[in-house]
C-alpha positions, 0 to 999 in steps of 0.5 A: 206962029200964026200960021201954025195957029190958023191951022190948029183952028181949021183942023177938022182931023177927029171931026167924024168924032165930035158931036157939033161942027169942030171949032178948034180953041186956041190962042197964043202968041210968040211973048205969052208967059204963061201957058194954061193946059186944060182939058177941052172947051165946054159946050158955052165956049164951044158956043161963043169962041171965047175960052173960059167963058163960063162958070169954070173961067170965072173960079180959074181966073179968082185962083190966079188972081187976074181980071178978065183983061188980064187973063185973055191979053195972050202975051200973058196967058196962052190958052192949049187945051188937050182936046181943041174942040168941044168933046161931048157930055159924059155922064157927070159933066164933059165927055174927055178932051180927044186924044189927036190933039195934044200929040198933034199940036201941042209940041210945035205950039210950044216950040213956038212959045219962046217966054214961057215961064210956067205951065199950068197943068188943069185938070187930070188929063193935062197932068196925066199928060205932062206929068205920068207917073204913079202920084194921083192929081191930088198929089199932084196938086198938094207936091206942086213944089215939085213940078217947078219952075216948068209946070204947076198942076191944079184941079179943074175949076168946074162947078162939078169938081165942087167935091173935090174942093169940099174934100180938100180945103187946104188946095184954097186955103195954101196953095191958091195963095202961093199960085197967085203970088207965083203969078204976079211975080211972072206978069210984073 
């Protein structure tokens, strides 16, 4: 397993595509419970190397109901973002998570992950990923019943997703309760 790590941090495989140096963000080990899939780090994880090190961690770690100790112990959390390195910026926030690395890493990752009790699909390009098929993330999110025991879709918790939010009252008000529940039974 941590052989398998240590190369998912040195790939260098889309590098020709990246606006910065890759700096591949990653983490897990053998006993992690709970595996976050996200879509691919910001510009200030890129920056420090710490995962959900920013505005965006801080609204993820208040929906699952964790501190910060809790959140980057990795026998709880594993972090597998689609897109390892930071991608760039787009027109409104992040350019999209590059397409080599879900395919490349994500399989003999998990494989290794022998206690896993759930995936967290974070985002559009996680739930597209894992869960295609005709239903928008929206109905993703809102029939999260349906994607249990395995995976559990939520938006992503970006300040510019703020939108989404507004529009969809009931994500917080229903579903983050139930989620923080699901997550204290599995880290107990």
């Amino acid at each position: 397993m941590q052989q398998l790590l240590k190369e998912a941090r040195n790939c260098t495989f889309c590098e020709k595509y990246l606006p910065l140096v890759p700096k591949p963000i990653v983490k897990a080990t053998k006993n992690s419970k709970i595996v976050l899939i996200s879509q691919a780090p910001g510009r200030i994880v890129h920056q420090t190397g710490i995962a959900w090190n920013d505005q965006s961690g801080k609204k993820l770690r208040e929906w699952l109901g964790v501190d910060e100790t809790t959140f980057y112990n990795t026998n709880n959390f594993a972090i597998l973002p689609m897109g390892f390195c930071y991608p760039g910026k787009a027109k409104t926030g992040d350019a999209p998570p590059r397409k080599e690395c879900a395919p490349l890493w994500h399989n003999p990752i998990l494989s290794e992950l022998k206690n896993i009790q759930l995936k967290i699909l974070i985002g559009a390009y996680a739930a597209n990923y894992y869960l295609p098929g005709n239903l928008n993330l929206t109905q993703k999110v809102s029939n999260y019943e349906d994607f249990l025991p395995e995976y559990w879709c939520l938006p992503h918790p970006s300040p510019v997703n703020r939108f989404w939010r507004s529009k969809n009252p009931w994500f917080e008000k229903d579903v983050v309760p139930t989620l923080q529940k699901k997550i204290a039974e599995i880290l107990d």
